[in-house]
C-alpha positions as CSV (number, residue, x, y, z in Angstrom):
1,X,0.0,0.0,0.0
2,X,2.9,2.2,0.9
3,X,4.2,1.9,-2.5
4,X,1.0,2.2,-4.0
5,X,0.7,5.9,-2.4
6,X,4.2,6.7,-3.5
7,X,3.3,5.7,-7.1
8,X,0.0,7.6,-6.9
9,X,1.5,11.2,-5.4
10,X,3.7,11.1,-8.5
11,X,1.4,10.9,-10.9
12,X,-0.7,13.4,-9.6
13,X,0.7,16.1,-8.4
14,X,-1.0,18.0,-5.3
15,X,-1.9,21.4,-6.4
16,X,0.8,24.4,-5.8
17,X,-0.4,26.7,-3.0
18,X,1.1,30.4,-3.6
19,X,0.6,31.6,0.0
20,X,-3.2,32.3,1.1
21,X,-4.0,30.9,-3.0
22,X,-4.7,27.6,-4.8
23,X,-3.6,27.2,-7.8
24,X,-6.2,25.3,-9.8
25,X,-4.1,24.4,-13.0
26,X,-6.0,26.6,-15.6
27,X,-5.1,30.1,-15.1
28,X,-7.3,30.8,-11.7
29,X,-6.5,30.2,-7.9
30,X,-8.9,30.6,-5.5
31,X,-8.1,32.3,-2.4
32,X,-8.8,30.1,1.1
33,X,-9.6,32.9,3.2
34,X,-12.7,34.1,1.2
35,X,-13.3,31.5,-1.1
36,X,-13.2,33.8,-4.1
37,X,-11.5,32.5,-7.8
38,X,-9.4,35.1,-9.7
39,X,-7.7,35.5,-12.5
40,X,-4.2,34.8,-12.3
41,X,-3.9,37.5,-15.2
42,X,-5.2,40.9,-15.9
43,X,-7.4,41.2,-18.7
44,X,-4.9,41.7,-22.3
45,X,-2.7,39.5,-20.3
46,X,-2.2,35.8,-21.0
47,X,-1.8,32.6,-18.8
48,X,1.5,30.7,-20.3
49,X,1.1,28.3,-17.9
50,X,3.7,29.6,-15.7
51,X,3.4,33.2,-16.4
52,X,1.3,36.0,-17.2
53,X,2.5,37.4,-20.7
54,X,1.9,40.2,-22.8
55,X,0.5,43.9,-21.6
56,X,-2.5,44.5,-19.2
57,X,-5.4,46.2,-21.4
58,X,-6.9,50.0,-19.9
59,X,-10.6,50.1,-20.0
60,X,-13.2,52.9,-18.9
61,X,-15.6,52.1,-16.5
62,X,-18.1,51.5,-18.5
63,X,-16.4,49.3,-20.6
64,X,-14.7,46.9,-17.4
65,X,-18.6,46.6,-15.9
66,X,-20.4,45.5,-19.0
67,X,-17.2,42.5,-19.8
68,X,-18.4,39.2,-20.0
69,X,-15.9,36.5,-20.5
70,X,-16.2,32.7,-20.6
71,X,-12.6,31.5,-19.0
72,X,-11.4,28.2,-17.8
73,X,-14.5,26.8,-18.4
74,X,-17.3,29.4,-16.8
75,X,-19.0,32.4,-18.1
76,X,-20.1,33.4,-14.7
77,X,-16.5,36.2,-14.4
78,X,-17.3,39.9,-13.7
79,X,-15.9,42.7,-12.0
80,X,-15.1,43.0,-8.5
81,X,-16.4,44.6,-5.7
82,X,-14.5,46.9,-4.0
83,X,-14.0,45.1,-0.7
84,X,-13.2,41.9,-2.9
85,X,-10.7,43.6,-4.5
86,X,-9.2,44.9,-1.2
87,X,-9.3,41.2,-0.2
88,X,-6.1,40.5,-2.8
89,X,-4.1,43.3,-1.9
90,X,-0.6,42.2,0.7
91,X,0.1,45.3,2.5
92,X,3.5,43.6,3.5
93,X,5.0,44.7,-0.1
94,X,4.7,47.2,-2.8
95,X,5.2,47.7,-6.7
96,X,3.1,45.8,-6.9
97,X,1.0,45.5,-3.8
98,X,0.2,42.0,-4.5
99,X,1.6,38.1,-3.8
100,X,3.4,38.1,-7.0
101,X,3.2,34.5,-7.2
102,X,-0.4,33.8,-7.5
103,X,-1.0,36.5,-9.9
104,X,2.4,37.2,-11.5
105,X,3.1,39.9,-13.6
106,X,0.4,42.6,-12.1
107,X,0.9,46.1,-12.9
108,X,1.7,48.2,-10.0
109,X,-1.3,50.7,-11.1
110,X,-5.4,51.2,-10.8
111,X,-7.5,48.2,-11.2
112,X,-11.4,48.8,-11.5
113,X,-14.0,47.9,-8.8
114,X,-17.6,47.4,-10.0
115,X,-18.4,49.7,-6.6
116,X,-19.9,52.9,-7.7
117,X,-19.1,56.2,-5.2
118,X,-22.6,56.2,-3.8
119,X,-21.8,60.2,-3.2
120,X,-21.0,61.4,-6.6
121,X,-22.7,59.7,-9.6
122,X,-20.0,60.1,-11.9
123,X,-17.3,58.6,-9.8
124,X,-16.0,54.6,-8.7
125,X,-14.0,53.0,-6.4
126,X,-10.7,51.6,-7.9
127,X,-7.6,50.3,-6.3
128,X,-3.9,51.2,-6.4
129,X,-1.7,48.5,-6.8
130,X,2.0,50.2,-6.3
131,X,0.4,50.9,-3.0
132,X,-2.6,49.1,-1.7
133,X,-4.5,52.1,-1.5
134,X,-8.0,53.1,-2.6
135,X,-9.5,56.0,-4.8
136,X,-13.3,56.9,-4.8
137,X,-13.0,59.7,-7.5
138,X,-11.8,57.6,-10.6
139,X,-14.2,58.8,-13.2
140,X,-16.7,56.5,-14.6
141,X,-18.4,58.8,-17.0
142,X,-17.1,59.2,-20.5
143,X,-14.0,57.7,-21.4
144,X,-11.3,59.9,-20.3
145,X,-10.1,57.0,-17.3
146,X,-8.9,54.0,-17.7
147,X,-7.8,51.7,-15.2
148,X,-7.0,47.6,-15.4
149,X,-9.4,44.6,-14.7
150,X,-8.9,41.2,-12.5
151,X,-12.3,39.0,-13.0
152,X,-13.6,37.4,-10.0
153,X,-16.1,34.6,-9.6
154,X,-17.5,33.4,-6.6
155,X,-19.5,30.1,-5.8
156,X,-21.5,31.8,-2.9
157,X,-22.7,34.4,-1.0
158,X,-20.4,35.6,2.1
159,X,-21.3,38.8,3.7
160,X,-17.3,39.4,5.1
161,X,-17.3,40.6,1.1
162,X,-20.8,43.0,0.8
163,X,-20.4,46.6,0.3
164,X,-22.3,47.1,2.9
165,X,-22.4,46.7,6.9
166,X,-26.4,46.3,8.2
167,X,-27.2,46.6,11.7
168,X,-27.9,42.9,12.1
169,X,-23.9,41.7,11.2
170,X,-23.3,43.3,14.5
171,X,-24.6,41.8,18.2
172,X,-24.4,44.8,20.8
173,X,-23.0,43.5,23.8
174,X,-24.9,46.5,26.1
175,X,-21.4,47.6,27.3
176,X,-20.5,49.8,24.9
177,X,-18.9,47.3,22.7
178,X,-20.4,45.3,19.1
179,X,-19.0,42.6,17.4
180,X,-19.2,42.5,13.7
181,X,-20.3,38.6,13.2
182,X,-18.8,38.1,10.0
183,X,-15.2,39.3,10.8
184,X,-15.3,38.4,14.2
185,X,-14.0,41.8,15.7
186,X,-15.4,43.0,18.9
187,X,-15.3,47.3,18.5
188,X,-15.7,50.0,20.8
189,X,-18.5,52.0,20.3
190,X,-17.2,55.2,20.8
191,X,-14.3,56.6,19.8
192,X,-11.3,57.2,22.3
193,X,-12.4,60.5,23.9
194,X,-16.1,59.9,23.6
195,X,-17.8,58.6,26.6
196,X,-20.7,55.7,25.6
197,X,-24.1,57.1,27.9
198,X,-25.9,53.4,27.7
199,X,-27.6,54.7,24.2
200,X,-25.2,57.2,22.3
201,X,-21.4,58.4,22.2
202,X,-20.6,61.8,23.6
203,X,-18.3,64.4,24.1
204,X,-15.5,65.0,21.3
205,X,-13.3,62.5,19.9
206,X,-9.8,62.9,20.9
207,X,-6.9,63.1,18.5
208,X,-3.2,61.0,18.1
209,X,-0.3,61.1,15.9
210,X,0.4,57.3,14.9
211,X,3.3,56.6,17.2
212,X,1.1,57.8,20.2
213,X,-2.1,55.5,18.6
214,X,0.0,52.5,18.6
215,X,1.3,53.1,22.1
216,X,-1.9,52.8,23.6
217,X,-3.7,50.6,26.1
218,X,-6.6,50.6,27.5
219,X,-9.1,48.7,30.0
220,X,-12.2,49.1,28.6
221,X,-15.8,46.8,29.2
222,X,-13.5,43.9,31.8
223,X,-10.8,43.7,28.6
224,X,-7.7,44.8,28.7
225,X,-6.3,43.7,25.1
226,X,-7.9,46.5,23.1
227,X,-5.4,47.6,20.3
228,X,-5.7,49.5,17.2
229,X,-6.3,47.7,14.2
230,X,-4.5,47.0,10.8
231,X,-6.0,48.9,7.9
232,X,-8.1,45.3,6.6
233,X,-9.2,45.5,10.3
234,X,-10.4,49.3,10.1
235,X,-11.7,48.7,6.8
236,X,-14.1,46.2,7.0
237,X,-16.1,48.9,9.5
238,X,-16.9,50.9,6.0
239,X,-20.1,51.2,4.7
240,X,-19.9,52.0,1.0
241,X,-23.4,52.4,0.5
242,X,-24.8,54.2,3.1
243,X,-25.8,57.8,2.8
244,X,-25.6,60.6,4.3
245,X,-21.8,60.5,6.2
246,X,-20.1,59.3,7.6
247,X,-19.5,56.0,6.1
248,X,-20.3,53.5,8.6
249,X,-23.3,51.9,10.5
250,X,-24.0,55.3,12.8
251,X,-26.9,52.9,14.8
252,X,-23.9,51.0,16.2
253,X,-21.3,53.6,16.0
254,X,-23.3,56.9,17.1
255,X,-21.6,60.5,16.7
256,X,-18.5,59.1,14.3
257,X,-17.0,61.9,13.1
258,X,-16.2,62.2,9.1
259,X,-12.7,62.2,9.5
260,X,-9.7,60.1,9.7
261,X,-9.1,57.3,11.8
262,X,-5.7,55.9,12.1
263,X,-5.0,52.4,11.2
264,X,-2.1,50.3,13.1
265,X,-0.3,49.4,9.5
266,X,2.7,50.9,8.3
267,X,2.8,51.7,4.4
268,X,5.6,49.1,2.8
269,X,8.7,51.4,1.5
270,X,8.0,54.1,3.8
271,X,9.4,54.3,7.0
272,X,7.3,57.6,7.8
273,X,4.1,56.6,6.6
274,X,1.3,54.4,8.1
275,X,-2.3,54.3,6.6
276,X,-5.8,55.7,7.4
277,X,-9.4,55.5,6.6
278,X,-11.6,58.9,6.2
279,X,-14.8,58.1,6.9
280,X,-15.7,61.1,5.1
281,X,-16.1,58.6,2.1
282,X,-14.9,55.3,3.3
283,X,-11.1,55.8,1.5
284,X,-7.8,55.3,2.9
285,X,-4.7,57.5,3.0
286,X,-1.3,58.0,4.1
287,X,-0.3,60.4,6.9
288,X,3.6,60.7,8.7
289,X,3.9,59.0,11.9
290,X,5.1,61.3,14.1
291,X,3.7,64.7,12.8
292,X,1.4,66.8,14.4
293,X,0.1,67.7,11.3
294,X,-1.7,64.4,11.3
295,X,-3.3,64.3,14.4
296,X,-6.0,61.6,13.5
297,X,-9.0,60.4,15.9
298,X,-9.1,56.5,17.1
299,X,-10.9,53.4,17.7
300,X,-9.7,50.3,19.2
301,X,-10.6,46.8,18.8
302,X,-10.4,43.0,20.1
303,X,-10.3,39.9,18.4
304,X,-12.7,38.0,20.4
305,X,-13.2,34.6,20.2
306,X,-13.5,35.1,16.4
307,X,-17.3,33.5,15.7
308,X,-16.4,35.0,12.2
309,X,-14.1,32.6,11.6
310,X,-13.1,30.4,8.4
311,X,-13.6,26.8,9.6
312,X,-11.1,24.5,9.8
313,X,-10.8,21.8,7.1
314,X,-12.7,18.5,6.2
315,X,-11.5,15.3,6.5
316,X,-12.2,13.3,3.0
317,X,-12.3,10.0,4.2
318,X,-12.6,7.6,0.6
319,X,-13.8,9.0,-3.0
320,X,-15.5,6.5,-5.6
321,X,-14.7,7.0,-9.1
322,X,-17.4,5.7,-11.3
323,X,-18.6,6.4,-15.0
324,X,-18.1,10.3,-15.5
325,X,-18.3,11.1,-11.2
326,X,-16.2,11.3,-8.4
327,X,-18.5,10.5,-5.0
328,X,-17.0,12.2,-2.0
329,X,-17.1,10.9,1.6
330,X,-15.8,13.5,4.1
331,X,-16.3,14.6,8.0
332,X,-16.7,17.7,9.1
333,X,-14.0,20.1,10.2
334,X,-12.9,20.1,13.9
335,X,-12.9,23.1,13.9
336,X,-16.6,25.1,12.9
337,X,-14.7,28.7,13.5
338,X,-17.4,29.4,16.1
339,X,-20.3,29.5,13.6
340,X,-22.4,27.2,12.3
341,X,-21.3,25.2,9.1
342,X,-23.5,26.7,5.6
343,X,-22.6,24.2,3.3
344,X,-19.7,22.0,1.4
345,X,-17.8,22.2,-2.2
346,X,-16.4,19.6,-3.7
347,X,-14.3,20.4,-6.8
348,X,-12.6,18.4,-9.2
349,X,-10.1,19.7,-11.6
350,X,-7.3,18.5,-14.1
351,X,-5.0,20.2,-16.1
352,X,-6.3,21.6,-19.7
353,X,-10.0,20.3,-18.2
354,X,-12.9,22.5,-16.6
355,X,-12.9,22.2,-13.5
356,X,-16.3,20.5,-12.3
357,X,-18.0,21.4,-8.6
358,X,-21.0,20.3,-6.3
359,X,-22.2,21.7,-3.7
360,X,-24.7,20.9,-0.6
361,X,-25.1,20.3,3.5
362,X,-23.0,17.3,3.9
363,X,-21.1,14.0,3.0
364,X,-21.3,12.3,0.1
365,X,-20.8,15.1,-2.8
366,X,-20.8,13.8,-6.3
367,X,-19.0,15.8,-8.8
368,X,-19.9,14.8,-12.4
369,X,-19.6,15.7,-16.2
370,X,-15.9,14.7,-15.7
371,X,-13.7,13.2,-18.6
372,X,-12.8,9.2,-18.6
373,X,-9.1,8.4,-18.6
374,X,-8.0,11.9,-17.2
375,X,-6.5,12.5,-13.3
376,X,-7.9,14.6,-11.3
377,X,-7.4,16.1,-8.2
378,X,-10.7,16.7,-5.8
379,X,-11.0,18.4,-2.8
380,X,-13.7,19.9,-0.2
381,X,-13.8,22.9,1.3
382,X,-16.5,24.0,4.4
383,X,-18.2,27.8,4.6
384,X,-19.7,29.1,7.5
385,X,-20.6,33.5,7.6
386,X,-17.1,34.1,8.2
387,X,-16.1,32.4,4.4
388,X,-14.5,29.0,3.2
389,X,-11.4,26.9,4.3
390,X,-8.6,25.9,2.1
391,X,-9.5,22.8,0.6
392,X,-8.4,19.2,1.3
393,X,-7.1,17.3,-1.6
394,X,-7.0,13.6,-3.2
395,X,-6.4,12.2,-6.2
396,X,-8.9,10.8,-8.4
397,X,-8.2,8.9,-11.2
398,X,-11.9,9.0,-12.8
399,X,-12.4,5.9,-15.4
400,X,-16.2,6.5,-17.6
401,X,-17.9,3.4,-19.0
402,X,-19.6,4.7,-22.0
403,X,-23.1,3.3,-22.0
404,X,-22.6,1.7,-18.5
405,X,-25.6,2.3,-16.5
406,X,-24.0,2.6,-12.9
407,X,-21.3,1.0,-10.9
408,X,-18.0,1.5,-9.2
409,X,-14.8,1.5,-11.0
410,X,-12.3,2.5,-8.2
411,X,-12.2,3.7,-4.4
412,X,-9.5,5.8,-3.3
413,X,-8.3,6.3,0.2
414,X,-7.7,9.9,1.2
415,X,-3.8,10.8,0.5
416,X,-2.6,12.8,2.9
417,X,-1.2,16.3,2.2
């Protein structure tokens, strides 16, 4: 049996992981932490196989929203939203702002979000990829800006990705405090100055330069581990469709003013900048650490016990190949991530093949429409409200009997990763 394994990993291959991505063999990965499949390349760009080749195209706004594009097998690609778009950038580098190895080849410039600027008609949200950064006055009439796409697809809902932030994604804790259920951050109410009355925030916010934001502690509601959060952290408070300012659920964060709010992240390549959100609009910007000049108002957060969470990831305990199928027998993750488990993918995929899914609320999933005589590798990933594990893998050697009503042709014990 030992040698049978050995045999079988070389064969087929497990799938290469670039960091938080899958790799899915035809020009896509899917990204664990939200469950969302890109586009290794931009659009005018190429897959090789290894690289992405060729120049990225410039398209209006216009013309990026009304794309349609059928693509390693599914016609289903648009444009992103904005906070699915934030969702690729790594903060950690610059130039491009981006993990280089899952989508090689990126230009370190504006891509286009499908998110309009519910303020000015005339104006979306796009996102700087030298920096990370985000601009809500890219023109989208007429034809004078151009900016790149990255198509998305995604297999199901997750609020952690909306635009917006409704009053019931939030549990008030009656202390002053909310967690946001689909990130799992616990927030203070108020910000620091403000005082929290048992139904509003009062008095004026009090202002910090960076360094004396990140030096701060505070007991606060019988917690002592309040800090201030990393710009993905301070983001995911921004409501990009609400009207009038600022730009964030005011029922749960009364008296916010529309200003800046310093976040705890440093911008890669500059040693004097860190970023910020205005919640004038929702965007972020850069400000100097230690100057005066930016003197920027805070709020601190917790991580909570996380009920946001990913889950952890299934256990695929056998898979039947039989004419045209793979039939999945899994258990559930260990690990729920503190909220209930929605539902299961299974995915199969082979090189130069489309790769085939099912879906539904437990073990067995069958995966069909798949090609005789080709390998595949299949997997399962879990989704609860705080998005979808990485995926567990096995390969599946799938053998169709043309006009065979029925039966098994194979059963393959799960191969370890």
């Amino acid at each position: 049996m030992r040698a049978l394994l050995l045999i079988l990993f070389a064969l087929f291959a497990l799938p290469a992981r670039a960091g938080n991505f899958t790799d899915n063999g035809d020009g896509t990965v899917t990204d664990t932490r939200t469950g969302l499949v890109w586009m290794r390349c931009a659009l005018g760009q190429t897959w090789s196989g290894t690289a992405c080749t060729g120049t990225a195209a410039a398209y209006s706004w216009d013309q990026a929203a009304s794309l349609t594009l059928t693509y390693a097998g599914r016609s289903d690609w648009r444009l992103p939203w904005v906070r699915e778009l934030h969702s690729i950038v790594d903060y950690t580098t610059f130039s491009p702002a981006i993990d280089g190895g899952a989508f090689p080849a990126t230009p370190s410039s504006y891509f286009w979000s499908e998110s309009p600027n519910i303020y000015f008609f005339c104006y979306a949200w796009s996102v700087d990829f030298y920096s990370g950064g985000d601009s809500y006055s890219r023109e989208r009439c007429g034809d004078t800006t151009r900016g790149h796409v990255r198509l998305v697809r995604r297999e199901q809902y997750s609020a952690l990705l909306d635009d917006t932030r409704p009053t019931g994604d939030y549990v008030d804790h009656g202390d002053g405090t909310a967690t946001h259920t689909p990130t799992g951050l616990t927030w203070m109410r108020c910000a620091l100055g403000q005082a929290w009355n048992g139904t509003t925030c009062t008095g004026a916010t009090s202002t910090y330069t960076w360094d004396q934001a990140k030096a701060l502690t505070q007991t606060y509601a019988g917690h002592s581990d309040w800090r201030l959060p990393d710009l993905p952290e301070l983001r995911s408070l921004v409501d990009y469709l609400k009207t009038p300012r600022p730009a964030i659920n005011d029922s749960l964060f009364p008296a916010t003013p529309d200003s800046g709010f310093w976040s705890g992240s440093p911008i890669a390549g500059y040693s004097d900048l860190a970023w910020y959100v205005n919640f004038y609009f929702g965007g972020t910007g850069s400000g100097l650490r230690s100057s005066y000049d930016y003197a920027l108002s805070v709020r601190l957060v917790r991580s909570g016990q996380q009920p946001g969470s990913p889950p952890g990831q299934p256990t695929i305990t056998s898979i039947t190949a039989g004419s045209g199928r793979a039939t999945i027998h899994f258990t559930p993750p260990a690990n729920t991530g503190g909220s209930p488990i929605t539902g299961y993918t299974a995915s199969c995929a082979a090189s130069g093949q489309t790769t085939r899914t099912a879906t539904g609320s437990g073990s067995p999933l069958t995966v069909r429409n798949l090609i005789g005589g080709v390998a595949y590798q299949c997997a399962v990933a879990a989704t609860n409200s705080g998005g979808s594990t990485g995926a567990v893998s096995a390969a599946v050697p799938v053998t169709p009997a043309p006009g065979k009503k029925g039966g098994i042709s194979s059963i393959l014990m799960l191969l370890l990763d």
